[in-house]
C-alpha positions as CSV (number, residue, x, y, z in Angstrom):
1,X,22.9,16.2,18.4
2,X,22.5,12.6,17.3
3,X,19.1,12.6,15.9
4,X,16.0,14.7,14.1
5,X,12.6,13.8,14.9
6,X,10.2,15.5,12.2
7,X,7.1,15.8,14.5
8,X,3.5,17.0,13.1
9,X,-0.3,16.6,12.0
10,X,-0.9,14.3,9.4
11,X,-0.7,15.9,5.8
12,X,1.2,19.3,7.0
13,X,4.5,18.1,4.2
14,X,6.2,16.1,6.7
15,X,7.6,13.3,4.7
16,X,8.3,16.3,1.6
17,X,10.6,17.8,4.4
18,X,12.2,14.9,5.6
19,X,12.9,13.7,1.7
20,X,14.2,17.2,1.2
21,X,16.2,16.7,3.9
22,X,17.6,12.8,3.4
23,X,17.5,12.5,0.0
24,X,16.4,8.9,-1.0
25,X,19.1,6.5,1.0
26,X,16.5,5.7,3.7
27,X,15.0,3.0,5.1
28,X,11.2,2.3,6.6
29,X,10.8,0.3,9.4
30,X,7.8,-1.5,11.3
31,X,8.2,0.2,15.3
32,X,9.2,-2.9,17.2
33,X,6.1,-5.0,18.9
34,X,3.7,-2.7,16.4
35,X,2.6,-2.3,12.6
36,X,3.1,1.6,12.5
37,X,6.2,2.7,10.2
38,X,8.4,4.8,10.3
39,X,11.3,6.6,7.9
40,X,14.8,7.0,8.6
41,X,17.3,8.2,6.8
42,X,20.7,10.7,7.4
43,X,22.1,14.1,6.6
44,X,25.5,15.7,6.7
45,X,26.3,18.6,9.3
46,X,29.6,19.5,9.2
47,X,31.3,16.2,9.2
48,X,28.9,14.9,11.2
49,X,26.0,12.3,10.2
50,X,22.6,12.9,12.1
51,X,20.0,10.4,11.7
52,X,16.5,11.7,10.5
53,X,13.6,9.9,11.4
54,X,10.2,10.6,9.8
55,X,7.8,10.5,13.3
56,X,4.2,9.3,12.7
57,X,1.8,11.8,12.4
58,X,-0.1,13.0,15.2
59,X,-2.5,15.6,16.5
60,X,-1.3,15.4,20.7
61,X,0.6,13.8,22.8
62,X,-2.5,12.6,24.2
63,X,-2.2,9.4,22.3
64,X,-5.6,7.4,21.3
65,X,-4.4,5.7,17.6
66,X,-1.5,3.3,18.0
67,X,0.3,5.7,15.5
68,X,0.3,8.5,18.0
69,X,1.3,5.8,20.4
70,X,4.2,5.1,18.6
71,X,5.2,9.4,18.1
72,X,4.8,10.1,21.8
73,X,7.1,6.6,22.5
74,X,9.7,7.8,20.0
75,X,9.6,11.5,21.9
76,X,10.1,9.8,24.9
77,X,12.8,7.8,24.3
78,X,14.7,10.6,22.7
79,X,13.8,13.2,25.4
80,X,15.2,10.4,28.2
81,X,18.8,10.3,25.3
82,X,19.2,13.6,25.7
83,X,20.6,13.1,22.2
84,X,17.7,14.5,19.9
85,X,16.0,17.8,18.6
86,X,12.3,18.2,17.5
87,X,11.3,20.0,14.5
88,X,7.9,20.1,14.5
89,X,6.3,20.7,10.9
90,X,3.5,23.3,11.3
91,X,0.8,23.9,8.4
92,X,0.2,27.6,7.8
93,X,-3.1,27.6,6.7
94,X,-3.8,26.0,9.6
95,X,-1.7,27.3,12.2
96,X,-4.6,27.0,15.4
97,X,-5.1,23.3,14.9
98,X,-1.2,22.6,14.6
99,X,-0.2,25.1,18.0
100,X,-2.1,22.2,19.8
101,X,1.2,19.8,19.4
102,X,3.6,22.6,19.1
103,X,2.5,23.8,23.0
104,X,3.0,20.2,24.1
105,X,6.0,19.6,22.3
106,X,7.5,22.8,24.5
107,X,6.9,21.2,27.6
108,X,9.1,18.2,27.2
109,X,12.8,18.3,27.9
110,X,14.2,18.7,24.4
111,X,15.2,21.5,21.9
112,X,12.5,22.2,19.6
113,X,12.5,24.3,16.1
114,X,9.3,24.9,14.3
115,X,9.0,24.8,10.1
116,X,5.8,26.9,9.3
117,X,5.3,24.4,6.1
118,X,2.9,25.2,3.3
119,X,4.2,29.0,3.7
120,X,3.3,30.0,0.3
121,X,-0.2,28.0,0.4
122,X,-1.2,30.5,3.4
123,X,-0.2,33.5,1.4
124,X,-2.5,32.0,-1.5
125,X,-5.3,31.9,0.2
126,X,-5.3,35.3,2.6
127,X,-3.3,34.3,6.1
128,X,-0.6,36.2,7.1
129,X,1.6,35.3,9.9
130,X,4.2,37.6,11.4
131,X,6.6,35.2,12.0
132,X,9.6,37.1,14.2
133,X,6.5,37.5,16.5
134,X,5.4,33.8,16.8
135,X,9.4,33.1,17.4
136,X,9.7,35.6,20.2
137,X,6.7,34.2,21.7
138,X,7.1,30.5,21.7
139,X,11.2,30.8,22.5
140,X,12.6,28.9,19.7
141,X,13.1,29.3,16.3
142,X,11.0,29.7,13.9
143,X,11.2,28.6,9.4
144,X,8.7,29.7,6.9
145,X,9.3,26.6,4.1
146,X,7.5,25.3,0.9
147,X,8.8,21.9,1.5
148,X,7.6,20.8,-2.2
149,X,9.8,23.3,-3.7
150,X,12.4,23.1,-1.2
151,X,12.1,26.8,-0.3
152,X,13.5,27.7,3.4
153,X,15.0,24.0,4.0
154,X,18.5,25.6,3.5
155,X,17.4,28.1,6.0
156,X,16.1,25.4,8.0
157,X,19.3,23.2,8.1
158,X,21.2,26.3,8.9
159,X,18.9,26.7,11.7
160,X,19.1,23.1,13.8
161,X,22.0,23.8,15.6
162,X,20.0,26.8,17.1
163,X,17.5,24.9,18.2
164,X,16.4,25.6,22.1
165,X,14.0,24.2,24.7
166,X,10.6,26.0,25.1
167,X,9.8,28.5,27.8
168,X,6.1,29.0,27.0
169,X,4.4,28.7,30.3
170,X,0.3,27.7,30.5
171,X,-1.8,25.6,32.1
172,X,-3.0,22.6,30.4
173,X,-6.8,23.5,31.0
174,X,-5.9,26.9,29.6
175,X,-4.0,25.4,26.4
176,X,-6.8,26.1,23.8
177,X,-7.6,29.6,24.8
178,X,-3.6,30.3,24.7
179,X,-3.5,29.1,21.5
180,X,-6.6,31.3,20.7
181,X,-4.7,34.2,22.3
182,X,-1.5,33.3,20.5
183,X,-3.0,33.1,16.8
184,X,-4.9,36.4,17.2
185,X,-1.7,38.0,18.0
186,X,0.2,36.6,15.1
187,X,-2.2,35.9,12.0
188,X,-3.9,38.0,10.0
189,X,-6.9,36.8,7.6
190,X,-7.5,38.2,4.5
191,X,-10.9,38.2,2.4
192,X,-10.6,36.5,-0.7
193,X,-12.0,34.4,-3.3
194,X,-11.9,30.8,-4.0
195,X,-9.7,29.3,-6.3
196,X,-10.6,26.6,-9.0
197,X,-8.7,23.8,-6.9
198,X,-10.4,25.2,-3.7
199,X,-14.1,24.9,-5.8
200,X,-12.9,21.3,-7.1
201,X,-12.0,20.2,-3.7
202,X,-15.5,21.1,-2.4
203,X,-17.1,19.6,-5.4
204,X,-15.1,16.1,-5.2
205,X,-15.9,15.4,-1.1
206,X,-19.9,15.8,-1.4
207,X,-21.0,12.8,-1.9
208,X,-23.7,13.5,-4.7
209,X,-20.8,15.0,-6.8
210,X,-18.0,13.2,-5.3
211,X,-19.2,9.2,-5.6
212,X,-19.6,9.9,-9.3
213,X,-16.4,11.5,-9.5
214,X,-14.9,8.8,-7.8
215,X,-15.9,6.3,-10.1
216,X,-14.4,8.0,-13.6
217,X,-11.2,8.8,-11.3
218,X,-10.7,5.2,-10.0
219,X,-12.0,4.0,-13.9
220,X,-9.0,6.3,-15.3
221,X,-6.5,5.1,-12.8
222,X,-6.9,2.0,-13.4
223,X,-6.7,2.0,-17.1
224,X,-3.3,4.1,-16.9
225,X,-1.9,1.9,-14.5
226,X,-3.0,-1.1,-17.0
227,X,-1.4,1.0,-20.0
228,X,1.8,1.7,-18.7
229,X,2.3,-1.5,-17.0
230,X,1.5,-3.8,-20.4
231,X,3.4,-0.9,-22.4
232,X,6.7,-1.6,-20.0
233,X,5.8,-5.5,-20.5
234,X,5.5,-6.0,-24.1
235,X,8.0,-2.7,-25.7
236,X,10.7,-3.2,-23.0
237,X,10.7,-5.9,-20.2
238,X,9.5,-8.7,-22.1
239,X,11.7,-8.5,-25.2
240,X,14.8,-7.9,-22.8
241,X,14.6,-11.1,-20.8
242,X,13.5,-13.4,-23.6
243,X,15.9,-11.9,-26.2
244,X,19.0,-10.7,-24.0
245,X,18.8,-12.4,-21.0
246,X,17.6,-15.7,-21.4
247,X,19.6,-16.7,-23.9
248,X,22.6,-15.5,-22.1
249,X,21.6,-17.2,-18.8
250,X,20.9,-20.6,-20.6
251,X,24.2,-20.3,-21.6
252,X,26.2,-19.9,-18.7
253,X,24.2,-22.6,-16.9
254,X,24.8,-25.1,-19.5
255,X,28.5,-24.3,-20.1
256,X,29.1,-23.9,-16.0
257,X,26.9,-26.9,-14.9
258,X,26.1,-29.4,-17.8
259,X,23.7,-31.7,-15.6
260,X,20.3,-32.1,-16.2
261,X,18.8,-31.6,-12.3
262,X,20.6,-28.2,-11.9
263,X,19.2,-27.1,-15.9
264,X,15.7,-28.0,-15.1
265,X,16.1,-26.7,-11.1
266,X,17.6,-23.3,-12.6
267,X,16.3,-22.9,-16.1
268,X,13.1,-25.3,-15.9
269,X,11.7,-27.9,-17.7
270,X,9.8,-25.6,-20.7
271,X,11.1,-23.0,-22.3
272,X,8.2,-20.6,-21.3
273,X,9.4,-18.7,-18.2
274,X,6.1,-18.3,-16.7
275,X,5.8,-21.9,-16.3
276,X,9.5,-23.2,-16.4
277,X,9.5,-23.3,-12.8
278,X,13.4,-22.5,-12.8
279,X,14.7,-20.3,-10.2
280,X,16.9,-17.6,-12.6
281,X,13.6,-18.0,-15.3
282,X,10.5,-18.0,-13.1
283,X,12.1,-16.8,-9.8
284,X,13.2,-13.9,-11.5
285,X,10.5,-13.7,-14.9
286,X,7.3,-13.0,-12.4
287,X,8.6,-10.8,-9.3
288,X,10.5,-8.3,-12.2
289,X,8.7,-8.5,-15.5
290,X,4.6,-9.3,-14.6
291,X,4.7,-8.0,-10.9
292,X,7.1,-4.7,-10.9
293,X,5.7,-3.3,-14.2
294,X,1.8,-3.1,-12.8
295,X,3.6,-2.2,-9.5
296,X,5.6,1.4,-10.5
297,X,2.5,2.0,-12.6
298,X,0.3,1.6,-9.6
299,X,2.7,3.9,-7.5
300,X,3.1,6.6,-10.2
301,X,-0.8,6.8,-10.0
302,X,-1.1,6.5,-6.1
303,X,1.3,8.5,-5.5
304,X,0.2,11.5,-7.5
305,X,-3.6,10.7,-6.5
306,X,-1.5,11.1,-2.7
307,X,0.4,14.4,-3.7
308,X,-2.7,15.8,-5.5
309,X,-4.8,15.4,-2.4
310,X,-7.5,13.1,-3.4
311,X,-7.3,9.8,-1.6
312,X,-8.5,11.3,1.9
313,X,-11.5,12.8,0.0
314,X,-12.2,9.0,-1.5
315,X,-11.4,7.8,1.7
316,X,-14.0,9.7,3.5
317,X,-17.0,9.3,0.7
318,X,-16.5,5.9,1.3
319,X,-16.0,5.5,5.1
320,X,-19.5,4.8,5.8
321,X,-19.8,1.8,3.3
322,X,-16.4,-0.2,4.5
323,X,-17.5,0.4,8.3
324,X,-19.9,-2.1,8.0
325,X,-17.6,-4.4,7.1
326,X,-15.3,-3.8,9.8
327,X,-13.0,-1.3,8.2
328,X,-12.5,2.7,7.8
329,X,-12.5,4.2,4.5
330,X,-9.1,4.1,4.3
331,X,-9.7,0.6,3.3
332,X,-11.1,1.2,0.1
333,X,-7.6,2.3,-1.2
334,X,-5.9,-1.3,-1.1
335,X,-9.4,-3.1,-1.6
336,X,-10.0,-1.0,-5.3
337,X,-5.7,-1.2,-5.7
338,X,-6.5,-5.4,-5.7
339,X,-8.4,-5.0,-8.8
340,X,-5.8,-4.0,-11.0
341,X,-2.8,-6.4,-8.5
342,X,-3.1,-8.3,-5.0
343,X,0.8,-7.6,-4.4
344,X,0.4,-3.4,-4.1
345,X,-2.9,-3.8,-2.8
346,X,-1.9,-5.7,0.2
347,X,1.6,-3.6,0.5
348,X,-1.2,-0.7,1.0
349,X,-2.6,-2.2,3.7
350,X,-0.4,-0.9,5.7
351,X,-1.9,2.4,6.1
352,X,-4.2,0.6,8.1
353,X,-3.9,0.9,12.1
354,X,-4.5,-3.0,13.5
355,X,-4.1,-6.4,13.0
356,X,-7.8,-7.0,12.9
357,X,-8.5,-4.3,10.1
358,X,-5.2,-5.7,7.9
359,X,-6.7,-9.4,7.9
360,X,-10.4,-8.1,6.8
361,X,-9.0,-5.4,4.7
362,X,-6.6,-8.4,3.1
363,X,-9.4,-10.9,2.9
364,X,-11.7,-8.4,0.8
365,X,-8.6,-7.8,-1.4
366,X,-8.2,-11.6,-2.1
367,X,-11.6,-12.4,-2.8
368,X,-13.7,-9.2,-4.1
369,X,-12.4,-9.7,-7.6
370,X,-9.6,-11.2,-9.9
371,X,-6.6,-9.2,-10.4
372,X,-6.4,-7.8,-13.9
373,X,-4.7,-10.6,-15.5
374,X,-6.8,-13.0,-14.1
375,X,-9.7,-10.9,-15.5
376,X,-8.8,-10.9,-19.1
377,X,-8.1,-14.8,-19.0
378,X,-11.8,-15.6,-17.7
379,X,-13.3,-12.7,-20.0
380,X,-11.3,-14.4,-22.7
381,X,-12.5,-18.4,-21.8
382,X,-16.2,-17.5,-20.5
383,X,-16.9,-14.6,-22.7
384,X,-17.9,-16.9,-25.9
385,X,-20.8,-18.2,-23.3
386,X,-22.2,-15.1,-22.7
387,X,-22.5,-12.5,-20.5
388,X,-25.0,-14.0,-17.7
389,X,-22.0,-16.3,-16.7
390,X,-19.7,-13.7,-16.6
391,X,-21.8,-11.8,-14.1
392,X,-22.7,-14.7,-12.1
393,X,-19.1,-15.2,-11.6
394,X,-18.2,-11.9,-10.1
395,X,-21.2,-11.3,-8.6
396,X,-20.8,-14.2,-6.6
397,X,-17.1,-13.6,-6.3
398,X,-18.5,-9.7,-4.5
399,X,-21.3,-12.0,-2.4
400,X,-18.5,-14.2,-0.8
401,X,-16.3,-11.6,-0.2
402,X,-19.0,-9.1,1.3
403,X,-19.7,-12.6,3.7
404,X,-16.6,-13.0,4.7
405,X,-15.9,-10.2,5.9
406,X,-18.6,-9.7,8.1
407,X,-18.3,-13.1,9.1
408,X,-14.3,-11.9,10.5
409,X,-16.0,-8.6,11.7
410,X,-18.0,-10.6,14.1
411,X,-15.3,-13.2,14.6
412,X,-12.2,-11.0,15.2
413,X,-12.4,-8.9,18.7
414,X,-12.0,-5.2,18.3
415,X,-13.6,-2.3,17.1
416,X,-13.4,-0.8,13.9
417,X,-12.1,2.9,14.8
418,X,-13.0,6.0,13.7
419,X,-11.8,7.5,10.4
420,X,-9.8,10.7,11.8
421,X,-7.9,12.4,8.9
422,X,-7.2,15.9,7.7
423,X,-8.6,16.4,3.9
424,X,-5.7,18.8,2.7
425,X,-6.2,21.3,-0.1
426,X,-5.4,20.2,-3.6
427,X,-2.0,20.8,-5.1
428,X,0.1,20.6,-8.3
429,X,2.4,17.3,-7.3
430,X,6.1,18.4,-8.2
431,X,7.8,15.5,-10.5
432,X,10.6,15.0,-9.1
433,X,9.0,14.5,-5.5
434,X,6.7,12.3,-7.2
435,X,9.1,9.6,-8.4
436,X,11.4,9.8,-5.6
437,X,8.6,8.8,-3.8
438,X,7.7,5.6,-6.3
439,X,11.6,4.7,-6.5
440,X,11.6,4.5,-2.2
441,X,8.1,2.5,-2.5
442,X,9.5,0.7,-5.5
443,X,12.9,-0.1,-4.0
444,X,11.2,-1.5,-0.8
445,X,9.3,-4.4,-2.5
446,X,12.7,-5.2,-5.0
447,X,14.1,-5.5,-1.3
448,X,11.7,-7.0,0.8
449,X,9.0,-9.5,-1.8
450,X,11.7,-10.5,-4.9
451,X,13.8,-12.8,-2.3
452,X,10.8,-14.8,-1.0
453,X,9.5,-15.0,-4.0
454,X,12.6,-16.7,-5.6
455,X,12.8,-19.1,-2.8
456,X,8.9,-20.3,-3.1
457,X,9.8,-20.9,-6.6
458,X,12.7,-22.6,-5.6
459,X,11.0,-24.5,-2.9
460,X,8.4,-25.3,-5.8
461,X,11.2,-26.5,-8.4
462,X,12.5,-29.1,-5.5
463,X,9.0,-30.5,-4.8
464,X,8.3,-30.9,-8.6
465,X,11.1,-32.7,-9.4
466,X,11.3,-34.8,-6.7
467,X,7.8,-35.7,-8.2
468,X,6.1,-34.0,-4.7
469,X,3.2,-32.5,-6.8
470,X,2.8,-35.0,-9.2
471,X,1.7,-37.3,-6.0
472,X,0.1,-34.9,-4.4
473,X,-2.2,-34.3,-7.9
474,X,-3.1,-37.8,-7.6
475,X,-4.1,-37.9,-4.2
476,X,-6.3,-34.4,-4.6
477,X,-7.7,-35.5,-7.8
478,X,-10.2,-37.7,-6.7
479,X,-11.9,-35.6,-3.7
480,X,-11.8,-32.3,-6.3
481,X,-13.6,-34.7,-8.8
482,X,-16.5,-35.3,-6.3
483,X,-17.0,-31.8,-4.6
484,X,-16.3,-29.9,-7.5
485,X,-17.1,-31.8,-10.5
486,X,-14.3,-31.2,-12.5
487,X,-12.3,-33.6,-14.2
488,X,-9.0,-35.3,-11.8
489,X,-6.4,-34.1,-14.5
490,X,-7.2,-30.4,-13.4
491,X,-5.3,-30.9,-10.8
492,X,-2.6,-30.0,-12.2
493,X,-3.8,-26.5,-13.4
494,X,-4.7,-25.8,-9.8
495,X,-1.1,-26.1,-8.8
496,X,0.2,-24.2,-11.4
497,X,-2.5,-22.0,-10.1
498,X,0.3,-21.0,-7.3
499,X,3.0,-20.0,-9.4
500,X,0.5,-17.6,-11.7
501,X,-3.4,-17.7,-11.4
502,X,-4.0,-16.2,-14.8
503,X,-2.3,-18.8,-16.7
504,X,-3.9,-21.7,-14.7
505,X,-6.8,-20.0,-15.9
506,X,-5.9,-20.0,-19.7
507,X,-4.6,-23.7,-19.1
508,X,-8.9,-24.7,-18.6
509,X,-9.0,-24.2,-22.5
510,X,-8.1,-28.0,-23.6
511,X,-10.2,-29.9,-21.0
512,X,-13.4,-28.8,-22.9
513,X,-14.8,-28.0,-19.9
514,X,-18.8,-27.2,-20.1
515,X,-19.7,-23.5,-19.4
516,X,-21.6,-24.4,-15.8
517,X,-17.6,-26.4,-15.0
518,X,-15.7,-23.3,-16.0
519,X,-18.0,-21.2,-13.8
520,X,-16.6,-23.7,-11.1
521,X,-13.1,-23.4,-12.1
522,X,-12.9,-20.0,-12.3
523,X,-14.0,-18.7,-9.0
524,X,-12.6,-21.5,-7.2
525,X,-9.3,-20.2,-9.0
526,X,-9.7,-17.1,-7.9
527,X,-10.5,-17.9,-4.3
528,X,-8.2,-21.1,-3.4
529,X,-4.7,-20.0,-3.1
530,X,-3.1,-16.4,-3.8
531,X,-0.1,-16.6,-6.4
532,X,3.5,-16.9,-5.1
533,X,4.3,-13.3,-5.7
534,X,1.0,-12.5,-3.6
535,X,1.6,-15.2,-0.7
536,X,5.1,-13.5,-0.3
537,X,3.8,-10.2,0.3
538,X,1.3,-11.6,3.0
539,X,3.5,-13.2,4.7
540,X,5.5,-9.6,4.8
541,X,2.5,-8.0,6.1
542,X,1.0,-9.7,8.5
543,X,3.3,-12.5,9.6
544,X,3.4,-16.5,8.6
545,X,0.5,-17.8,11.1
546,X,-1.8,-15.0,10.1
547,X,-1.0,-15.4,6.6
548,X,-1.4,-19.7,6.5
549,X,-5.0,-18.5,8.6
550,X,-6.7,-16.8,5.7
551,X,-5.1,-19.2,2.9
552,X,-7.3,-22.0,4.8
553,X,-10.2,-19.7,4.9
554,X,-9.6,-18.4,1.3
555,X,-8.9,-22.1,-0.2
556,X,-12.4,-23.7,2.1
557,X,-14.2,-20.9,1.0
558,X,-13.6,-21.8,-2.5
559,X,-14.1,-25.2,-1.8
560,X,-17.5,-24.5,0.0
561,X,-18.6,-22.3,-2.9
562,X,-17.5,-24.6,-5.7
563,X,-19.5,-27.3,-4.4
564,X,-22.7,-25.6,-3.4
565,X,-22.2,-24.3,-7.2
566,X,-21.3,-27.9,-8.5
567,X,-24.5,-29.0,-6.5
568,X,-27.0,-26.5,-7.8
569,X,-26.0,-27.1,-11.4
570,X,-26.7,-31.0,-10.9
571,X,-30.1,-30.4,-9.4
572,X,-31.5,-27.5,-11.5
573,X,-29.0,-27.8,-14.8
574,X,-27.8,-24.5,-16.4
């Protein structure tokens, strides 16, 4: 036995089982020529290391998602290795649905042990499954476990080596009614009541009760994630660097490499690390002290909002209004996550299925709204004004964005598919599942985003003082003058704009722009060019000629937008 496949329906504690079993060294992986993940990590038998790989949910091996795709390739190839056993993660409150994989799965040429997960869910709710029976009558083994407490994955480790090829015999025609005849044999259902989580469940997916619901959820998540990620900013992160590490850093540089050029290219030219520009200031100030504080505060929440059981209910009350802009209600998580940051929005994107839906779904991120930051920096400059400009600006900021994207709907071949998901019961999230889950997420970007982003700011550093931008500002001046009305020397800003939007924002102040110019500014902020940090992540996600695409179309768009607003203002005034 060289590998594990955990094999099951979506939500049936999968990925619990598989961190119960692993542990937290793993790594997740795109499937080669595709976008699905996958988790792999190890554990010990004997002296012996046996890979575990976390198989991408799926109701059949008849595959119509390119995530079942990917689960019935990944069987294959392990079935042709001879190398591999199944253990296929079974929920027990809903054992009928589930059988429908488990009685493929025992047709295919490899040992197979089945974990009835959720085991004390089932008792919870009246179903009662006599589980020596189920064994002797699908021929392998069989492992009641409550994966979120880790009861029975002992018993399950113990039990792999037993695992055995199935001997259950039926026609494919026939496969529901065996599975029919199997659970009446087995299960026993119980009257009972309904809990308070069961009533709450039903409450929050209807959507008279549930949109509303949705709203003071998503309003709350967002202000904890906006608490906890300024409280780790100010009390901790930010008096760290600028106290501890900064001064220690500017030491060692000057003491190791006196010269001016390698000061300025590794330190910067200001002392202010958000705009220094210096590769061990900026390259390390913005991916670890702005980016990862919002970013574990925006896991902590998802991830319990993921444990607890909500986002498939949020998912599915707002399926209907995201279809018509090319997308599943799935899409709403990353779109609503952009408000608070555009880096774990778009890392969210990956729970959806194609190309297509990522570049829409990434698109509406970019341009629905500012991030948070940028937020408080135009509430702070245009606020004074009133609040009619303040809604013109987002409101037109939701108009383009709602344009767009239909626009790409129509553009982009493809069909927006069906949104197919299981809405599991609600359940108490266990801590210590919780943030092993935030450190993997967390761990993943410190691995993946930090490096690009300290070589953009790098790449930056060279360009600015090899004068690069300052030429470049002179040559853009003049044309941003004319379509946009706004003075040549903000320029300058606009570049900055790259390296953090909020502050190119804040930098408007001492131009003395007029409110109907600031209108300009801001949106076209918002809309030309995502910040480093958030260009790295793109480039991640969707690859370096998808990503440079919808920069030109966010940066044109701006421009288009900008200059219809520049225009309107000159013909009809305020």
């Amino acid at each position: 036995m060289k590998k594990i496949l955990l094999m099951g329906n979506p939500n049936v504690g999968k990925s619990v089982v598989f961190s119960r079993l692993t542990g937290i060294n793993v790594i997740t992986s795109n499937y080669p020529g595709t976008t699905v993940e996958f988790t792999k990590g190890h554990i010990k038998l004997g002296n012996e290391a046996i890979e575990v790989i976390d198989v991408p949910g799926t109701y059949t091996l008849e595959p119509i998602l390119s995530a079942e795709e990917v689960a019935v390739e990944m069987l294959k190839r392990a079935t042709e290795a001879k190398d591999s056993i199944v253990v296929n993660i079974v929920d027990a409150t809903n054992l009928e649905r589930n059988l429908n994989l488990t009685l493929q799965l025992l047709k295919k040429d490899i040992p197979v042990i089945v974990a009835l997960n959720l085991w004390d869910e089932a008792g919870h709710i009246g179903v009662s499954i006599d589980v020596e029976k189920l064994q002797r009558i699908l021929g392998v083994p069989v492992v009641p476990t409550v994966a979120i407490t880790g009861e029975g994955i002992k018993k399950l480790v113990e039990t792999l080596p037993e695992a055995k090829k199935g001997d259950y015999q039926f026609e494919n025609t026939e496969r529901w009614h065996e599975i029919g005849r199997i659970v009446e044999r087995v299960q026993i259902v119980k009257h009972r009541h309904h809990t308070f989580l069961e009533r709450l469940g039903d409450f929050t997916v209807r959507p008279f009760s549930g949109i509303p619901t949705a709203i003071i959820i998503l309003l709350l998540t967002f202000k904890i994630v906006r608490f906890i990620g300024e409280g780790l900013i100010n009390h901790l992160l930010n008096p760290l660097f600028n106290d501890f590490y900064l001064p220690l850093i500017t030491k060692m540089v000057d003491t190791i490499l006196p010269i001016k050029f390698f000061h300025n290219l590794l330190l910067g030219t200001t002392v202010d690390p958000l705009g220094s520009l210096g590769v061990l200031t900026a390259g390390l100030y913005i991916p670890l002290v702005v980016v990862l504080p919002y970013l574990f505060s925006f896991y902590l929440a998802l991830s319990f909002l993921e444990d607890w059981g909500y986002l498939p209910r949020l998912a599915v009350l707002l399926d209907n209004v995201f279809h018509r802009l090319g997308l599943h209600g799935y899409s709403s998580i990353p779109v609503i996550l952009g408000l608070g940051c555009k880096v774990p929005a778009i890392f969210a994107a990956r729970i959806l299925e194609t190309r297509r839906e990522k570049l829409i779904a990434i698109a509406l991120i970019m341009m629905s709204a500012p991030c948070l930051p940028q937020t408080a920096m135009i509430l702070s400059i245009i606020a004074p004004f009133g609040g009619n400009y303040l809604f013109l600006i987002f409101s037109l900021l939701l108009l383009v964005s709602i344009i767009t994207s239909i626009i790409l709907n129509k553009l982009l071949k493809g069909e927006t598919p069906e949104l197919l998901c299981e809405i599991p019961p609600y359940r108490i999230p266990k801590l210590s599942l919780l943030m092993r889950k935030v450190w993997l997420r967390l761990s993943s970007f410190v691995r993946e985003a930090v490096p690009l982003i300290i070589l953009g700011i790098l790449f930056i550093a060279i360009l600015d003082l090899s004068g690069v931008i300052d030429y470049v500002s002179r040559i853009l001046g003049v044309p941003i003058f004319y379509i946009l009305g706004l003075p040549p020397e903000t320029v300058v800003v606009m570049i900055s704009g790259f390296l953090r939007k909020d502050v190119s924002i804040a930098l408007l102040a001492p131009f003395n722009l007029s409110p109907q110019q600031l209108i300009i500014a801001c949106i076209f902020l918002v809309l030309y060019l995502p910040c480093i940090a958030t260009f790295s992540v793109m480039v991640k996600e969707l690859d370096l000629k998808d990503a440079v695409k919808l920069i030109v179309i966010l940066f044109f768009s701006g421009l288009l937008v900008g200059g219809i607003l520049n225009l309107f203002f000159k013909t009809f005034g305020a």
